[in-house]
C-alpha positions in Angstrom: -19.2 47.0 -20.5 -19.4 47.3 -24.1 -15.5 46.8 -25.7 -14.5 48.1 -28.9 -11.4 46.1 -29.8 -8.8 46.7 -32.9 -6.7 44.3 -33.5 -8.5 41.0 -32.0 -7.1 38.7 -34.7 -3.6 39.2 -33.4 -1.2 37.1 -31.3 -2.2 39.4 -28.2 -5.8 39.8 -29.3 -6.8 36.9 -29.8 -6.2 36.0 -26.1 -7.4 39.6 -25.1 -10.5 38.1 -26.3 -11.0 35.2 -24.6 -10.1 36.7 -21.4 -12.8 39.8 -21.8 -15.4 37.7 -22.8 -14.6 36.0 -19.7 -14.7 38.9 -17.7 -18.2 39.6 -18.6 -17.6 42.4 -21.3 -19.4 42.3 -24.6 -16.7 43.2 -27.3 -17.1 44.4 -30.8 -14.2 43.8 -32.9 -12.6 45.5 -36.0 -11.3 43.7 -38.4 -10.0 43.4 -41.9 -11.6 40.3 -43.1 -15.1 39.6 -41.6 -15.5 35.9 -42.5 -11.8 34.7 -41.4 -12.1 36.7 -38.3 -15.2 34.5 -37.6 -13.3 31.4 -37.4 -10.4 32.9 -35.1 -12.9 34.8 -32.5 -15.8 32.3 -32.4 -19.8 33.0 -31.9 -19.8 35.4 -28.9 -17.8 38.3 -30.8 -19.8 41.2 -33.0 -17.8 41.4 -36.1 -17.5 45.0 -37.2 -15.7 45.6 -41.2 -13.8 48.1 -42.1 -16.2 50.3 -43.5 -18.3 50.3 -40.6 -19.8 54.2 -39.0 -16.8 54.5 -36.5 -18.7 57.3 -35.3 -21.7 55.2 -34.7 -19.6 52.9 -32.9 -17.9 55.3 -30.8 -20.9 56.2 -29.2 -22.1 52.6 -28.5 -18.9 51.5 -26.9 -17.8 52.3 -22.8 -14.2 51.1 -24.0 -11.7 51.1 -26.5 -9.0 49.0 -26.8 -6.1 49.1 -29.8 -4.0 46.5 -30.0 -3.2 46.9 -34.0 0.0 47.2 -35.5 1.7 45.8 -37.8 4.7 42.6 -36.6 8.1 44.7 -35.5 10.5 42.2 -34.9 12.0 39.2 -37.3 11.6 41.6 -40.8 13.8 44.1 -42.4 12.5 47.7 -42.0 12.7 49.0 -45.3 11.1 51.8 -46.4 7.5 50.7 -47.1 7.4 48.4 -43.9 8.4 51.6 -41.8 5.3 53.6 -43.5 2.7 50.2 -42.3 4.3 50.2 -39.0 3.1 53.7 -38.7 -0.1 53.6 -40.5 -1.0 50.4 -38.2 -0.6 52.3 -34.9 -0.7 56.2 -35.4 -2.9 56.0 -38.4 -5.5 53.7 -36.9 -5.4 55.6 -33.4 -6.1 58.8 -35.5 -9.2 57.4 -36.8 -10.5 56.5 -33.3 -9.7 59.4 -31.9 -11.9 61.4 -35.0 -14.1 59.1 -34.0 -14.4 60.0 -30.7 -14.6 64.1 -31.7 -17.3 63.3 -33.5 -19.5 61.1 -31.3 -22.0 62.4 -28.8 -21.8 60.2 -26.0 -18.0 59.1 -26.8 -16.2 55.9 -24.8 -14.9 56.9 -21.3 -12.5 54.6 -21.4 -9.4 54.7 -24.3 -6.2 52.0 -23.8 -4.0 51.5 -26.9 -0.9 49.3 -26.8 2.8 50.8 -27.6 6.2 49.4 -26.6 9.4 50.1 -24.1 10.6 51.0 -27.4 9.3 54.3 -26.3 12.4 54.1 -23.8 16.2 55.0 -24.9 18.0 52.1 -24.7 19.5 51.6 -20.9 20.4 49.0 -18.5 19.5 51.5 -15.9 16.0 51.4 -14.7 12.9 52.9 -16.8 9.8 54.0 -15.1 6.2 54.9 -16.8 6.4 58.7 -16.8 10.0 59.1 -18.2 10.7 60.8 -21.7 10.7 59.0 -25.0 13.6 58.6 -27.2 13.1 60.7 -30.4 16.8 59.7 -31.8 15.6 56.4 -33.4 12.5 55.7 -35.4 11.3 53.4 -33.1 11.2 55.9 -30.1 9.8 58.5 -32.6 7.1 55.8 -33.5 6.1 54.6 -30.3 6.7 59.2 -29.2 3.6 59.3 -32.0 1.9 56.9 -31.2 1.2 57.6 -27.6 0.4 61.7 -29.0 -2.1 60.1 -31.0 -4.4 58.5 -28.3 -3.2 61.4 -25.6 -5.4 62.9 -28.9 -8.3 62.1 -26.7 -8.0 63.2 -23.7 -9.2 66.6 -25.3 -12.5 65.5 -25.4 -12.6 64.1 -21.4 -11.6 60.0 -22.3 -9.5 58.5 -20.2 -6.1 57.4 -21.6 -4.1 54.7 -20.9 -0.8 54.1 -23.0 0.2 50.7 -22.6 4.2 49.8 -23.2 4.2 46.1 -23.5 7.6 44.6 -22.6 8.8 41.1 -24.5 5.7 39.4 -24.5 6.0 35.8 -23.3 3.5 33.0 -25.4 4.5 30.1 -27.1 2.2 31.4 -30.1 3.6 34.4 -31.1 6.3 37.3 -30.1 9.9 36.5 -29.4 9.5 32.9 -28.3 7.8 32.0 -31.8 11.0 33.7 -33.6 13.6 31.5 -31.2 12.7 28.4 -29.4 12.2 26.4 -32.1 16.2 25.4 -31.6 16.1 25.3 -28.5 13.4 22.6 -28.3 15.7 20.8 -30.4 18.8 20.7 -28.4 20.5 24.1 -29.2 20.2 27.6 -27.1 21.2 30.5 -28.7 22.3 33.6 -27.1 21.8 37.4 -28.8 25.2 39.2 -29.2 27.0 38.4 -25.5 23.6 38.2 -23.6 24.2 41.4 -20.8 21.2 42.9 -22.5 18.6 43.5 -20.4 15.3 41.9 -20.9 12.1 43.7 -19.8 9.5 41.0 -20.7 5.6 40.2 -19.8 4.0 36.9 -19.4 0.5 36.9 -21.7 -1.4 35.9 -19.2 -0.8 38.8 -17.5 -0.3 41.4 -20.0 -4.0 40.4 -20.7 -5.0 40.6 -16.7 -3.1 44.3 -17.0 -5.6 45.2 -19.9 -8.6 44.4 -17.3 -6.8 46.2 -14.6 -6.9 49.5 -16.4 -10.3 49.0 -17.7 -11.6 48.5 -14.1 -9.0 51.3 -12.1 -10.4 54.8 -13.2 -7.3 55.8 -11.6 -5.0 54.8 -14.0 -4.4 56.8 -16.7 -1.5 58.3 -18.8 1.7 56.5 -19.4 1.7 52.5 -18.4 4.2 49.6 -18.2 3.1 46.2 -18.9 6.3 44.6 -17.9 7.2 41.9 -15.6 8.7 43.7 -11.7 12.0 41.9 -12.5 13.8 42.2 -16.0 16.4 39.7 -16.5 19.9 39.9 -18.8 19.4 38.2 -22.1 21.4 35.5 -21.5 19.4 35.1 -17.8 16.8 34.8 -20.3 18.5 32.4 -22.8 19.2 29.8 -19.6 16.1 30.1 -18.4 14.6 29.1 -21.9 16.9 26.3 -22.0 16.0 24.9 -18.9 12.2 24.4 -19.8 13.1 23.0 -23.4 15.7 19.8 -23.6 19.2 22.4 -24.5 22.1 21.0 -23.9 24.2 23.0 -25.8 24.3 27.8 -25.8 25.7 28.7 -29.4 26.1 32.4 -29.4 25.0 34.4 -32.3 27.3 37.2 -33.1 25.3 40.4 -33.6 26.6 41.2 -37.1 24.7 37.9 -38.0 21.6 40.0 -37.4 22.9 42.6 -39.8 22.9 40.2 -42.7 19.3 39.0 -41.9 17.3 42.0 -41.2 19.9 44.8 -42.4 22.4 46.8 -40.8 20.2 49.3 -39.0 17.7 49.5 -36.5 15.7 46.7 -37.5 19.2 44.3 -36.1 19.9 46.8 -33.3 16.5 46.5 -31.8 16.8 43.2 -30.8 20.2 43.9 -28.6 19.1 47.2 -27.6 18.7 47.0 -23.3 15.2 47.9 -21.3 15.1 48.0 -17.7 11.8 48.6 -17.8 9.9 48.8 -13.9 6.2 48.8 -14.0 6.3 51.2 -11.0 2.4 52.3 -11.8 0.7 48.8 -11.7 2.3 48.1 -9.0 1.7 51.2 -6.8 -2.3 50.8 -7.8 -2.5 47.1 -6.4 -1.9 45.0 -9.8 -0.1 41.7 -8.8 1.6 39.8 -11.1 1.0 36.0 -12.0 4.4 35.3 -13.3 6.9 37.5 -11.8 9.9 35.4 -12.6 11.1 34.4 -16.2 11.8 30.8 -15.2 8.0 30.1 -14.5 6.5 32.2 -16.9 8.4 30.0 -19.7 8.0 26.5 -17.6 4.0 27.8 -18.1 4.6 27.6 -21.8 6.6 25.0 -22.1 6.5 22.3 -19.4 2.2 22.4 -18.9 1.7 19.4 -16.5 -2.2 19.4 -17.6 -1.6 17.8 -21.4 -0.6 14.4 -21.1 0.2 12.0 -24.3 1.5 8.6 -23.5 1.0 5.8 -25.4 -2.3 3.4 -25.8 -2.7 0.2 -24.3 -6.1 -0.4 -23.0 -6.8 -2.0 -26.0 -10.1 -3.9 -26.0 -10.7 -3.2 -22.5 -10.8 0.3 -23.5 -14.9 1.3 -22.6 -15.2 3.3 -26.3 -13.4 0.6 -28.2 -16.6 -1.3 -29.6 -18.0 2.3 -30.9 -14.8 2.7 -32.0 -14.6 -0.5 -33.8 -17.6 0.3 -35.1 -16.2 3.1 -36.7 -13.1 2.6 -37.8 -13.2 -1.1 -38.8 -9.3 -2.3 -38.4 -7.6 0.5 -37.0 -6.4 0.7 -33.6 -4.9 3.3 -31.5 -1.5 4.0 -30.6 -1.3 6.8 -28.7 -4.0 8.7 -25.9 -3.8 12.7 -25.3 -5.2 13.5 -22.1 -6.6 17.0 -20.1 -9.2 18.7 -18.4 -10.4 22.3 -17.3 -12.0 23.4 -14.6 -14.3 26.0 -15.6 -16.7 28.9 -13.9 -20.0 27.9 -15.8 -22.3 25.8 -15.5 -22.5 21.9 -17.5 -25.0 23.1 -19.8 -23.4 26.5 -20.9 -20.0 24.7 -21.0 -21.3 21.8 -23.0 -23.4 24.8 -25.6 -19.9 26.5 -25.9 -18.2 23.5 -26.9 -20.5 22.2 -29.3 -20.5 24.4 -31.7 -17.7 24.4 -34.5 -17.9 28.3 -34.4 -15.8 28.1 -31.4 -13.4 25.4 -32.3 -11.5 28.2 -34.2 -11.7 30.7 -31.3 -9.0 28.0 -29.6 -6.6 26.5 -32.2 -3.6 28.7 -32.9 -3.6 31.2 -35.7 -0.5 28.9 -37.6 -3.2 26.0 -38.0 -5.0 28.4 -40.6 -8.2 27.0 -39.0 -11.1 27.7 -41.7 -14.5 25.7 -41.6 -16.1 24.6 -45.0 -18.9 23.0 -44.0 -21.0 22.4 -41.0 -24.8 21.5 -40.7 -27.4 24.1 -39.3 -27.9 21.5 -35.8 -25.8 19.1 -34.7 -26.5 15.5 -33.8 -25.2 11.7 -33.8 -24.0 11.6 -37.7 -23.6 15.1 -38.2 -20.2 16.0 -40.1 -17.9 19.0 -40.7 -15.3 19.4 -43.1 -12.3 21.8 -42.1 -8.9 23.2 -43.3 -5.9 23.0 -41.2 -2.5 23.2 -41.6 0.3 20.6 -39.5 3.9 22.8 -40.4 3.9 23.4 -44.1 1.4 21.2 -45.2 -2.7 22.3 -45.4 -5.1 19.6 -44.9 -8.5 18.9 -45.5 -10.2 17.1 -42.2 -13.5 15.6 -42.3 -15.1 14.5 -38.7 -18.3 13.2 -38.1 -20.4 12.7 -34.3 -20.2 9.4 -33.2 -22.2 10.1 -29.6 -24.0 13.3 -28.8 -25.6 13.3 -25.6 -26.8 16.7 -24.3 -25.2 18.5 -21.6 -23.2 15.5 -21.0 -20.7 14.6 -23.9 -20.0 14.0 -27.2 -17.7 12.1 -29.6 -16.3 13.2 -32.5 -13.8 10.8 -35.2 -11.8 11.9 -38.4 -13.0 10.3 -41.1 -10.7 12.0 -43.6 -7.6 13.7 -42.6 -3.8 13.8 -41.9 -4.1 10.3 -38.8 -4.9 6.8 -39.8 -7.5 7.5 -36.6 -8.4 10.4 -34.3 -11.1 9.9 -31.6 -12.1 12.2 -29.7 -14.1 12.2 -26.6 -15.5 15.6 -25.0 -16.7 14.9 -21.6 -18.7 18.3 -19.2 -19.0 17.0 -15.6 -20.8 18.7 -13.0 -18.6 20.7 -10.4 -21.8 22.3 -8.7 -24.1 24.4 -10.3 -21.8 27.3 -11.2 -18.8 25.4 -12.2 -18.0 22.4 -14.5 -15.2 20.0 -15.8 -14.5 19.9 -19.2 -12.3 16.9 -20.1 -10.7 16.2 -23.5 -9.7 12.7 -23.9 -8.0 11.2 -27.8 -7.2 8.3 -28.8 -5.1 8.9 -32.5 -2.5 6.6 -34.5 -0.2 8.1 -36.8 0.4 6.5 -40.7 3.9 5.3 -42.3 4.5 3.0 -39.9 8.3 3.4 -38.3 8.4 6.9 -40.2 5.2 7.7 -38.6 6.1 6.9 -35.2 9.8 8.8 -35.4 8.0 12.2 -36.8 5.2 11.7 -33.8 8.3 11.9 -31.3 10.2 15.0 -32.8 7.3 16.8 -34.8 2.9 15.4 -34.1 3.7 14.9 -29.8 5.1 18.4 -29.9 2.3 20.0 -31.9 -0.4 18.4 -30.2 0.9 19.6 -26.9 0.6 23.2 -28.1 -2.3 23.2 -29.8 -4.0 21.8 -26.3 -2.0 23.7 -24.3 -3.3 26.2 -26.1 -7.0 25.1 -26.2 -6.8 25.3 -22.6 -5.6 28.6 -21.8 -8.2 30.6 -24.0 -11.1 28.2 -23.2 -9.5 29.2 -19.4 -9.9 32.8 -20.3 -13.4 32.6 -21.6 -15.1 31.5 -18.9 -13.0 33.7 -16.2 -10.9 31.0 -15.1 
């Protein structure tokens, strides 16, 4: 089916992406900014800008999907933020929707995201079809927003709001705002941590997506929450456990006051969802990660990035290439994984040669932008990128050391933030529907003893998630 998707650039669309792709669907994204979208969604995405004929597009597209809306949690609500929060949900699903009036042959199919914030706050149990809370402005916000795609049904499109819990991804949401203390050393608890936690793995909030696309009999009001909640400090141990905490500090909840202002912007975060997704579960979905402990082990504790130190040395098969290459330098350390994926070697090895695609899998935080790139790619070709590693942008340079067709190919910094980075990209015939792609580099890290202390407590770490990473949407592209 043809997928029109808002929001794609986001921390959920982004992998939304990746997985419909990988589903089969050809999707058209919305977006802002044309030519930086490129470099986060890859080749395989139509790019659609803002002035685009909506109506046009309404009528070419089975689906809809909105997933816009501007970031909730870890700001102030002031006055002006309140007014984008609004005009990034209800205003955009107003202009579908008019859209939709005004096509001939409009989209059967409409799904737009919203949030348990639709809920009153309660530790008793929630379930899809109950009322919204109009006493806050985030009930009345998430109330409008669902009137505004029900909007459609006027017109015979199916409807499907979607009420995302606490989405769970290392790259974004509430574990972007708070692990980073806990992966060094120090939990931290909300308030006393008997707040109920109604949360959603990614993985599965993006299999939910598909499910309601596929399930004509799905409609109306939908949770896209994990079966079992937990209580925030469930949650809190359960974090700790999969990150190296040894120590819970609890934050009082006034502390939040002085951050993002004593109103609903703090209260939000302590506010208690028992959310049930009663009507996934009564049409057949099943759930992936149904408990929070190995939904965040998933994020946290992936078995299939490995980085361990580098000792073949000269026995090493690519050291004389590498030699070759980088004259004196030798490595130090060798990141290792692999991916089995549903395609075959050649369409595996066409995906991953092109630099279109590279941005498609590196975290948005990397402010991945090509600057240069040649029209075909061979043995000497070279590409010039921008990245950023924390606070700091850098200008990469890499040029092929190998290519050979369908097979593998080697790519090696030749200016950039690592005294070396080689990197080998190996596709290896499963059968003639599936492959293995593995990813093997060899690196060393500059400043000598400095170097080597920030590779343990900063480069290991941020290598691991931007692989981690790599895998999972590469996973999701190719219906893994």
């Amino acid at each position: 089916m043809k997928v029109f998707l808002v929001g794609a650039t986001g921390f959920v669309g982004r992998t939304a992406t990746a997985f419909l792709l990988g589903q089969g669907h050809d999707v058209v994204a919305w977006v802002r900014d044309s030519n930086q979208a490129k470099d986060q969604l890859g080749r395989d995405v139509t790019l659609v800008s803002e002035d685009v004929d909506l109506v046009k597009e309404m009528e070419n597209a089975d689906v809809v999907v909105n997933l816009s809306g501007q970031q909730l949690s870890g700001v102030r609500w002031t006055k002006n933020r309140k007014k984008r929060f609004y005009e990034s949900r209800v205003g955009i699903n107003n202009q579908l929707v008019e859209a939709m009036k005004n096509a001939t042959n409009p989209p059967h199919t409409f799904l737009s995201a919203n949030a348990i914030g639709f809920y009153s706050p309660s530790p008793n149990k929630v379930a899809d079809d109950d009322p919204p809370n109009n006493d806050t402005f985030l009930g009345k916000l998430c109330s409008d927003w669902e009137q505004s795609a029900n909007e459609a049904k006027n017109i015979g499109v199916r409807v499907c709001n979607l009420k995302f819990g606490l989405v769970l991804g290392r790259e974004g949401g509430i574990l972007a705002q708070m692990s980073l203390p806990f992966e060094y050393g120090v939990a931290t608890n909300l308030g006393f941590g008997n707040h109920m936690f109604s949360w959603i793995h990614i993985l599965d909030l993006v299999r939910a997506i598909g499910f309601c696309i596929d399930n004509s009999d799905v409609s109306g009001s939908v949770n896209i929450t994990s079966p079992n909640p937990v209580k925030c400090k469930e949650f809190v141990k359960a974090l700790a456990k999969n990150t190296v905490s040894f120590i819970t500090v609890p934050v009082p909840t006034i502390l939040f006051g002085f951050v993002y202002g004593f109103g609903e912007s703090a209260k939000h975060l302590t506010n208690s969802h028992n959310v049930i997704p009663e009507k996934l579960v009564a049409n057949g979905f099943s759930f992936v990660f149904e408990e929070v402990f190995d939904a965040l082990n998933e994020e946290f504790n992936s078995s299939d990035v490995k980085i361990t130190d580098h000792k073949l040395g000269k026995t090493d098969s690519s050291y004389p290439l590498r030699v070759e290459c980088y004259k004196k330098a030798s490595a130090q350390y060798e990141l290792n994984t692999s991916i089995k994926l549903k395609s075959d070697t050649y369409s595996t090895f066409d995906f991953f040669s092109s630099p279109l695609n590279l941005g498609m899998s590196t975290p948005n935080w990397m402010g991945f932008r090509i600057l240069e790139m040649p029209e075909h790619v061979d043995k000497g070709s070279t590409f010039a990128y921008k990245i950023n590693l924390g606070p700091l942008p850098f200008r990469w340079r890499t040029e092929i050391a190998k290519w050979s067709e369908g097979e593998m190919f080697i790519d090696f910094q030749t200016k950039g933030p690592y005294s070396l980075w080689w990197h080998e990209h190996r596709i290896i015939e499963n059968s003639n529907t599936t492959s293995l792609m593995e990813d093997r580099v060899l690196y060393r890290v500059p400043l000598g003893l400095l170097g080597r202390v920030a590779h343990f407590f900063f480069v290991k770490r941020t290598l691991f998630r931007i692989f981690s990473y790599r895998r999972r949407i590469i996973q999701l592209r190719f219906g893994g």
